[in-house]
C-alpha positions as CSV (number, residue, x, y, z in Angstrom):
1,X,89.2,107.3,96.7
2,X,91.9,104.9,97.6
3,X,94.8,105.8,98.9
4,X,96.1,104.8,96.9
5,X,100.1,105.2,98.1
6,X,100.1,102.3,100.5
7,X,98.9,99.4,98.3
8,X,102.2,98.6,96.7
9,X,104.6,99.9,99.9
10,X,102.9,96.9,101.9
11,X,104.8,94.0,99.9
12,X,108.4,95.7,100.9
13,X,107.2,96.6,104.5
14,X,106.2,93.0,104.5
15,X,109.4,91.7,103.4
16,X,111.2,94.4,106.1
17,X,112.6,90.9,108.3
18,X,115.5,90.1,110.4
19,X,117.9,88.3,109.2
20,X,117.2,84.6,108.2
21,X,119.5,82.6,110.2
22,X,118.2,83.4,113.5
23,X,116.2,80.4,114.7
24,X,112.8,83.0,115.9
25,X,113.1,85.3,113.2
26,X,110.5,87.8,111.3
27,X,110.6,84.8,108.6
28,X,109.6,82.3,110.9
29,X,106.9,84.2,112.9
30,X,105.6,84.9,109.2
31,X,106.2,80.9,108.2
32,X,103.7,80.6,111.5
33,X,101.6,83.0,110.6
34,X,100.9,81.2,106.8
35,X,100.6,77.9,108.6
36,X,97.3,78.6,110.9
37,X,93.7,80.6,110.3
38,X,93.7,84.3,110.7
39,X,93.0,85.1,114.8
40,X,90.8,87.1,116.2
41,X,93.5,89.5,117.2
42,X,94.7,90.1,113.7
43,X,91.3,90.6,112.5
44,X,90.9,93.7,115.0
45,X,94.5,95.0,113.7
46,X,92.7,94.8,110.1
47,X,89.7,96.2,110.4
48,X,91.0,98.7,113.2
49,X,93.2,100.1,110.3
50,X,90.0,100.5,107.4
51,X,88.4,102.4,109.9
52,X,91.1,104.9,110.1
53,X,91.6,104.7,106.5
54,X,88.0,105.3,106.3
55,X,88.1,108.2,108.4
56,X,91.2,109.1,106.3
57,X,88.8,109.3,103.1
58,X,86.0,111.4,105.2
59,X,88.4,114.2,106.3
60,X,90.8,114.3,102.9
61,X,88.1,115.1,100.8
62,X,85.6,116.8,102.6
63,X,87.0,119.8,101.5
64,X,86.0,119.5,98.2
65,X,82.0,118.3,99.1
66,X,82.1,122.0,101.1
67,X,83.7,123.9,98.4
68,X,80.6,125.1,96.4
69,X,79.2,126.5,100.0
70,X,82.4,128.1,101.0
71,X,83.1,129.9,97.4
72,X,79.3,131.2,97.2
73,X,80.2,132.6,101.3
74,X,83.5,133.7,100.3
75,X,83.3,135.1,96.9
76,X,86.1,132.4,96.3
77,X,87.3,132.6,92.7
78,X,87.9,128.5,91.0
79,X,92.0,129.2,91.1
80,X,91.7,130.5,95.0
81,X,89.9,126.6,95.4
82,X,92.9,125.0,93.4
83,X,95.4,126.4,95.8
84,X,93.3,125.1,98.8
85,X,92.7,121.9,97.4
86,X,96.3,121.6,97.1
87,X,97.1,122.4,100.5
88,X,95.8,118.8,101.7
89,X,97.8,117.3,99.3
90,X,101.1,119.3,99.5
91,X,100.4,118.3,103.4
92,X,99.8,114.6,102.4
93,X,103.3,114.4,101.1
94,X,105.3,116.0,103.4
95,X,103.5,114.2,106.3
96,X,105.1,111.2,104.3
97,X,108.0,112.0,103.9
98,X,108.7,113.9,107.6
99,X,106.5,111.7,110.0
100,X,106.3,108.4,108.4
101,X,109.9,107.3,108.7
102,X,109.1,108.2,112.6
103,X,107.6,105.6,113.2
104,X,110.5,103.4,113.1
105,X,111.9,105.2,116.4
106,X,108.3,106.0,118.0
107,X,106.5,102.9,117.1
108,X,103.4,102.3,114.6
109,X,101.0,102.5,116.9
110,X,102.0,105.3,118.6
111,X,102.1,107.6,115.8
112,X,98.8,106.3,114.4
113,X,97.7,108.0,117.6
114,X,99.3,111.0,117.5
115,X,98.4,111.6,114.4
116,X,94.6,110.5,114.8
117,X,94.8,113.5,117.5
118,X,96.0,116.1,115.1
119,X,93.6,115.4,112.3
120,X,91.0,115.4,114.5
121,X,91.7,118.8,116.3
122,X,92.9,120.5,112.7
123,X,89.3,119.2,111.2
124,X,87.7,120.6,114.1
125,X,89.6,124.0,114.0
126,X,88.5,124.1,110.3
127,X,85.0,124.4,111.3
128,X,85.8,127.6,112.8
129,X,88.3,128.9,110.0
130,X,87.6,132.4,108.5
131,X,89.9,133.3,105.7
132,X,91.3,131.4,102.9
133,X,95.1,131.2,104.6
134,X,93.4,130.3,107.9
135,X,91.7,127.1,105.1
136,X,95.1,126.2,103.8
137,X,97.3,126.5,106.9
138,X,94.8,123.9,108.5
139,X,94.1,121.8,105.2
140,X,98.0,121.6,105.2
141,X,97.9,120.2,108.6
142,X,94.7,118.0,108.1
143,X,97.0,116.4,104.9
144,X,100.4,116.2,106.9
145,X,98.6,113.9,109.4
146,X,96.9,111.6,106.8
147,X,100.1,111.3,105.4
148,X,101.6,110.4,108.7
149,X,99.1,107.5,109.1
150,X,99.3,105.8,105.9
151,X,102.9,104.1,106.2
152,X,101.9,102.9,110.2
153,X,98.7,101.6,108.8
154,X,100.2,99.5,105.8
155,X,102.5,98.2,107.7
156,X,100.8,96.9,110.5
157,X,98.3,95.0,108.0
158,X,100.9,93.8,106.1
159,X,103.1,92.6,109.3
160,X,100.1,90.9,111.4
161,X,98.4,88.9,107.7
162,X,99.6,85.6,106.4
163,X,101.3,85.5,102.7
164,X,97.8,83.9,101.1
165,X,95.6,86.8,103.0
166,X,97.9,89.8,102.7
167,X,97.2,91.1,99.1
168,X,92.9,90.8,100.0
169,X,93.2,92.4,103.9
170,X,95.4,95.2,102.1
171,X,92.9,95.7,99.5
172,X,90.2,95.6,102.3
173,X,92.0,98.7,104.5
174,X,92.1,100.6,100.8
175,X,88.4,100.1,100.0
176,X,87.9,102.3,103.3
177,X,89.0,105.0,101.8
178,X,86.8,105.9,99.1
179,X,83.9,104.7,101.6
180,X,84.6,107.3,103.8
181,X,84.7,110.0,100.7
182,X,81.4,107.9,100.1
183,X,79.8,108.9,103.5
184,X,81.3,112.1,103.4
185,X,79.3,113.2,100.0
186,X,75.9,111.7,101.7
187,X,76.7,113.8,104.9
188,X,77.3,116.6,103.1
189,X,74.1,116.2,101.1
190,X,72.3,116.2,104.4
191,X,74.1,118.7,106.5
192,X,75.5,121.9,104.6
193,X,71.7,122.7,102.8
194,X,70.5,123.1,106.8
195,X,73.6,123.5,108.9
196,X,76.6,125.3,106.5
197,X,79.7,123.8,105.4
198,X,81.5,124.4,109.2
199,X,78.9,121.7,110.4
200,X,81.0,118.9,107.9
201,X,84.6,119.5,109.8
202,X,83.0,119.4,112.9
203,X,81.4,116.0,112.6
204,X,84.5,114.5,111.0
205,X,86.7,115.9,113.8
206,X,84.5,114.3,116.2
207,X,84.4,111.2,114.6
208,X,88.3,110.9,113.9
209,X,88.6,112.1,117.9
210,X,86.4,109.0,119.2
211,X,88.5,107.0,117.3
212,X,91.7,107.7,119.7
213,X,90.5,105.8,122.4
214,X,89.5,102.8,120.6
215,X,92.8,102.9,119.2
216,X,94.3,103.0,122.1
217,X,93.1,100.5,124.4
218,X,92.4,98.3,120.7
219,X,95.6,98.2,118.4
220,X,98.6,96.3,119.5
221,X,102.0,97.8,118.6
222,X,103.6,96.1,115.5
223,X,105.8,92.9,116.7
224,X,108.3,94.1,113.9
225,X,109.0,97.2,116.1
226,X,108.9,95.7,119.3
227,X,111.5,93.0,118.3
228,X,113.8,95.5,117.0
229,X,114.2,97.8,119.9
230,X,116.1,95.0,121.7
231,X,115.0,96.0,124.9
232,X,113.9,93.5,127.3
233,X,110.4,95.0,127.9
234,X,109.6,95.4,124.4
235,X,110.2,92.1,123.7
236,X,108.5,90.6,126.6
237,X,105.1,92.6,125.4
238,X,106.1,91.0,121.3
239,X,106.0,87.4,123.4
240,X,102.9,88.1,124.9
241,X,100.9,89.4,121.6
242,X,102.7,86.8,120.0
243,X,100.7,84.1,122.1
244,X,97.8,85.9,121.7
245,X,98.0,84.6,117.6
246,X,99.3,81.4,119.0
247,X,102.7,82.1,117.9
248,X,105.7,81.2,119.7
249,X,109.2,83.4,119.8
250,X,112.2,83.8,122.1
251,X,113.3,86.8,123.5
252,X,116.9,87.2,122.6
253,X,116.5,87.4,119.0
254,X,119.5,89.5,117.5
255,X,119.6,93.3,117.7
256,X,119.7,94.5,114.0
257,X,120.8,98.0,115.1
258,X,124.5,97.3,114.7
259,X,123.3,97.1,110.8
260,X,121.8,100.3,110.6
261,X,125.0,101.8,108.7
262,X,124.8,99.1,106.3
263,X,121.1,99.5,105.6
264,X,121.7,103.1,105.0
265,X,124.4,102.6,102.5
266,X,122.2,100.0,100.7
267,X,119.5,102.5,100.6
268,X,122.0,105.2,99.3
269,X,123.3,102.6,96.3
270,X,119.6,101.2,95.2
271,X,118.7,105.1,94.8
272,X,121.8,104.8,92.4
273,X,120.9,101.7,90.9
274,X,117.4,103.2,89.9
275,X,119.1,105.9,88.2
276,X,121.3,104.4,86.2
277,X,120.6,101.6,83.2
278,X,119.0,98.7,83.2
279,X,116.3,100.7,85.3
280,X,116.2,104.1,84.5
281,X,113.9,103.5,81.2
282,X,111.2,100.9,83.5
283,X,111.1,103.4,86.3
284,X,110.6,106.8,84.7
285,X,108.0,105.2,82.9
286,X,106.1,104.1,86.3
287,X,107.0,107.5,87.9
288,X,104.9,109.4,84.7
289,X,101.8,107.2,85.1
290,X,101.8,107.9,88.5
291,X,102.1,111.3,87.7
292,X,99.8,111.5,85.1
293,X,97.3,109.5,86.6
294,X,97.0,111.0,89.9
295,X,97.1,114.8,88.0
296,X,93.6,113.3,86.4
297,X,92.2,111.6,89.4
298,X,92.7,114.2,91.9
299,X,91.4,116.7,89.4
300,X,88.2,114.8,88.9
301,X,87.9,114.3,93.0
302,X,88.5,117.7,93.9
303,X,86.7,119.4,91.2
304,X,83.7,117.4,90.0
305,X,81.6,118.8,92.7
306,X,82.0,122.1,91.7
307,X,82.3,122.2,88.4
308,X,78.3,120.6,88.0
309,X,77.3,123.3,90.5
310,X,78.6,126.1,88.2
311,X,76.9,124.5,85.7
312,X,73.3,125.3,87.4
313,X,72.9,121.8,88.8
314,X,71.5,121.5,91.9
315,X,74.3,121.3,95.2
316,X,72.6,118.1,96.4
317,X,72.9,115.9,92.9
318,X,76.3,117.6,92.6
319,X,77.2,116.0,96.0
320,X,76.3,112.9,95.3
321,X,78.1,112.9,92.0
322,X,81.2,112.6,93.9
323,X,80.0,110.5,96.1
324,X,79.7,108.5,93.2
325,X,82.8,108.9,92.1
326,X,84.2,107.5,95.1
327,X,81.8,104.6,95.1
328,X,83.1,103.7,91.4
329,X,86.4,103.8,92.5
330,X,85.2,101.1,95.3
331,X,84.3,98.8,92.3
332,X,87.3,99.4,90.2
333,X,89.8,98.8,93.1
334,X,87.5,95.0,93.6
335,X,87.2,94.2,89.9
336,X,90.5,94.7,88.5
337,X,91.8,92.8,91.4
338,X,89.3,89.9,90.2
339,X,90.4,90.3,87.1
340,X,93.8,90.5,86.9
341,X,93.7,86.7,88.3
342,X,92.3,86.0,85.0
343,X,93.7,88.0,82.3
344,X,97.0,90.5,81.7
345,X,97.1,93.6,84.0
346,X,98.5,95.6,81.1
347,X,95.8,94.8,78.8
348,X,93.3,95.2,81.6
349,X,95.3,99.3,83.2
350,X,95.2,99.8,79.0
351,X,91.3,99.3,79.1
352,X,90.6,100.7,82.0
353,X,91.9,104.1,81.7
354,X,90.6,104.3,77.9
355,X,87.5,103.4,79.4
356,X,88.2,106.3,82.0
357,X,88.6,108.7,79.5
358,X,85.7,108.2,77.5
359,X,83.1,108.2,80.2
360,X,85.1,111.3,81.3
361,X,84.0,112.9,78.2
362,X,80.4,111.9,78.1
363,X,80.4,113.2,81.5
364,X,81.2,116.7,80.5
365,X,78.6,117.0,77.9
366,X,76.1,117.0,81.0
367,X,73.7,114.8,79.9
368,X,70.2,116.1,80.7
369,X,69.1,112.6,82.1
370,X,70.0,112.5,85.7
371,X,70.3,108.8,85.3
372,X,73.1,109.2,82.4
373,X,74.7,112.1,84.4
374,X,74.9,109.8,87.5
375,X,76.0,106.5,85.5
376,X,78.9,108.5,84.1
377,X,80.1,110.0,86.9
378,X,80.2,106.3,88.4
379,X,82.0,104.6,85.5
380,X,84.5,107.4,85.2
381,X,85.1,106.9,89.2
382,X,85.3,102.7,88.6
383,X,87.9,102.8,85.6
384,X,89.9,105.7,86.7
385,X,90.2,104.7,90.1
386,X,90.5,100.8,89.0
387,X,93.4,101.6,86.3
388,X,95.6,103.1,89.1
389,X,95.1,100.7,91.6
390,X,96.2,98.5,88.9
391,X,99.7,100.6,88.6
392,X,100.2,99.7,92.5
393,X,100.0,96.0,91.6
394,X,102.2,96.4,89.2
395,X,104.8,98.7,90.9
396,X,105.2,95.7,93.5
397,X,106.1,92.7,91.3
398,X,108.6,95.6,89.3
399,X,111.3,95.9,91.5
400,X,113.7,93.2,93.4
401,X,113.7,92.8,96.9
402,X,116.9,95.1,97.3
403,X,115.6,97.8,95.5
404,X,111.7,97.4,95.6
405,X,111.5,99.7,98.8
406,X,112.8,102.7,96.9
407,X,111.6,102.2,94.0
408,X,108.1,102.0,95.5
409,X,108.7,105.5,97.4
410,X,110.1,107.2,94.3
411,X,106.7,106.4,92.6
412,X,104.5,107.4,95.4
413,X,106.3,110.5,95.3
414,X,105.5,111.5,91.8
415,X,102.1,110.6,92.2
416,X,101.8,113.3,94.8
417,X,103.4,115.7,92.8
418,X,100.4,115.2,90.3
419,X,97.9,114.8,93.1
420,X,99.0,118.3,94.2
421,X,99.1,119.8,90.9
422,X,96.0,118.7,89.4
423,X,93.4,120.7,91.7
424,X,96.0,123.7,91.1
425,X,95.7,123.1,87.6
426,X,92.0,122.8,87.2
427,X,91.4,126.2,89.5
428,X,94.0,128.2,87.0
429,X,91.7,126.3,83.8
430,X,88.3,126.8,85.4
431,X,89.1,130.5,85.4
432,X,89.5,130.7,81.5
433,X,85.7,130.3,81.6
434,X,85.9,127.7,79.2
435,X,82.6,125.4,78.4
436,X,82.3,122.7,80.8
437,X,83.2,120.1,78.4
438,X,86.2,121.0,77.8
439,X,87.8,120.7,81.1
440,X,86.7,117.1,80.9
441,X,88.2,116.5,77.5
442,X,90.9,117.5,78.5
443,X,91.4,115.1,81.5
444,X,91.2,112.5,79.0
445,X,94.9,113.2,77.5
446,X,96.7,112.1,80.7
447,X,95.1,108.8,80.8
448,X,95.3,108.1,77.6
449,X,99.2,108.7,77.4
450,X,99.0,106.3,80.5
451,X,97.6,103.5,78.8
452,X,100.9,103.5,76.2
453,X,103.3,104.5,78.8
454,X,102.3,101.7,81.1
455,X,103.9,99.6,78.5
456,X,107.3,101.0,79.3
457,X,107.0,99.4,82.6
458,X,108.8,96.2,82.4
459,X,111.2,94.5,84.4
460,X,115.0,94.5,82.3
461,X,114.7,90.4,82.0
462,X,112.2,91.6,79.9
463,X,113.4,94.3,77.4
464,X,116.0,94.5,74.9
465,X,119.3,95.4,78.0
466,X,119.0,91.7,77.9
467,X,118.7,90.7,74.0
């Protein structure tokens, strides 16, 4: 799946710039960076960032492609899974929330680092976990650093594209998300029939740990950073990346620290602002489809798997049903970004999570064809996946400038309080022994009050505060 939380965070990190009227500020290294072909340089910084998104996708969700193994070897009952699921997720957002604002004192690069390290020694220690609080402690710490790498990575695709490139290299470093929940169902096909689930975490440890030194030795260190420490060897490495791109700065531009104060308090009154009329009504409406959305979504990711093995299908085509899911969402992230150019993004998020719903619903009757099984778990992936990509897009052009940053975070936020609910949810429901198609009816009901909510989601120009 995409991660989805940094899509719409990359406009305000983008627009994150020292102040206007210095003569080699942000604004201009961005004016140069719109006015000449994307180098080679920034092309590493771009695709150096999917691959860790990628690897991002691999580790998040190959818990739930070893799930069926470690119930049936643990006697696990469905609500016991929920609760682990959830762990990742709980860790996702606090890794958010605790580490990614670090990376303003420690630098982007650095903390992409550090936390590479950790998820690669937590998915290693996982292999060797043996008890279900031993699973959750290090699930928790496997989510914590994914959610410390997400804010580094926007930003440092967002910083080092030009305007006209930004929105597709940002989509790019998303699409390697559900790619690497892509490889990790085909993996886990192949390796937990012959080798157990352990074998999973201990290739994806090893794979996130060889990353480190390409990292290292292959990512430069976000010019935004280096500029604002105001320290004379930090900016003398920002002039020398910066002629690496062919860009040209000075060395004395203003130290913004001296506004940190006033920053804060404008951070402390757009919190208000969001709270109070004209935008109260728009922004609860975004923060319950982000909600909703990701309750649905993260139950069908986390779940999926499992719930076609209970149903006496065979652990290899369960696998790869959500590895298909993930491959859907691949095509719904591309399409409704294609689309959009060409017709309203409400009408299109309306369609798209009706769609989402009804191929949700086929896919619980469990259609004896494999095809048909395998086709619905695709399209279910492509327009539930596609819709809320769509409500990223959406969340960026909502807010102003002054208030888009925290109006952004506010709505990742509630999505993660449904992405952490919605495994928990499904354990607790799974446990009612209920036939398989309902469980899938019912993750119709939050997508279809999505598709009217969405509506809601209008800028105050554009509602009646204004008539």
């Amino acid at each position: 799946m995409t991660n989805p939380d940094s899509a719409a965070s990359a406009a305000s990190a983008a627009s994150a710039l020292l102040p206007h009227n210095q003569p080699h500020s942000k604004t201009e290294l961005q004016a140069q960076l719109d006015a000449q072909p994307i180098s080679p340089l920034q092309w590493r910084v771009i695709i150096l960032c999917w691959l860790v998104n990628m690897l991002d996708g691999f580790d998040l969700l190959a818990i739930s492609f070893a799930a069926p193994a470690i119930a049936k070897a643990w006697q696990l009952a469905p609500q016991t899974l929920g609760v682990v699921f959830s762990s990742g997720l709980l860790g996702m957002m606090a890794g958010s929330l605790i580490f990614g604002p670090a990376a303003d004192h420690i630098g982007r690069r650095r903390m992409i680092i550090f936390a590479c390290l950790v998820l690669a020694i937590s998915m290693l220690a996982t292999a060797y976990a043996n008890s279900v609080a031993q699973l959750m402690l290090l699930r928790g710490i496997t989510g914590m650093a994914i959610g410390a790498l997400l804010p580094s990575l926007n930003t440092l695709v967002a910083e080092y594209t030009p305007d006209r490139r930004k929105n597709l290299a940002i989509s790019f470093m998303h699409v390697g998300y559900p790619i690497g929940g892509i490889a990790g169902g085909w993996l886990a096909s192949q390796l937990i029939p012959t080798h157990g689930w352990p074998a999973l975490f201990w290739l994806g440890g090893l794979f996130t740990l060889a990353i480190v030194p390409i990292i290292f030795f292959g990512l430069p260190e976000s010019l935004h950073y280096l500029l604002q420490k105001n320290q004379p060897a930090a900016k003398a490495k920002a002039v020398k990346i910066a002629r690496r791109m062919g860009l040209t700065i000075q060395s004395d531009i203003l130290n913004i620290a001296a506004k940190k104060t006033n920053l804060d308090q404008a951070s402390r009154q757009t919190l208000r602002t969001l709270l109070h009329r004209p935008w109260l009504a728009p922004s609860l409406a975004l923060w319950t489809c982000f909600f909703l959305s990701n309750l649905t979504l993260y139950f069908l990711l986390n779940w999926t798997p499992s719930i076609l093995t209970t149903a006496d299908l065979p652990a290899s085509q369960a696998m790869r049903a959500g590895m298909l899911l993930n491959f859907g969402g691949v095509i719904g992230m591309l399409s409704i970004g294609y689309l959009s150019a060409r017709w309203s993004l409400y009408h299109l998020m309306s369609g798209y999570f009706i769609l989402g719903g009804l191929f949700i619903i086929a896919l619980g009757q469990l259609p004896t064809s494999e095809y048909l099984l395998l086709s619905f778990t695709l399209l279910s992936g492509l327009f539930s996946l596609g819709g809320l990509i769509g409500l990223y897009s959406l969340t960026a052009r909502l807010y102003p400038t002054t208030t888009r940053a925290t109006g952004v975070g506010l709505a990742i936020g509630a999505g993660r309080f449904g992405a952490i609910l919605g495994p928990y949810a499904g354990g607790l429901l799974i446990s009612l022994g209920w036939p398989m198609s309902n469980y899938f009816a019912l993750l119709t009901l939050p997508l279809i009050a999505v598709a009217g909510v969405l509506w809601w989601v209008k800028q105050p120009t554009m509602s009646r505060h204004n008539n």
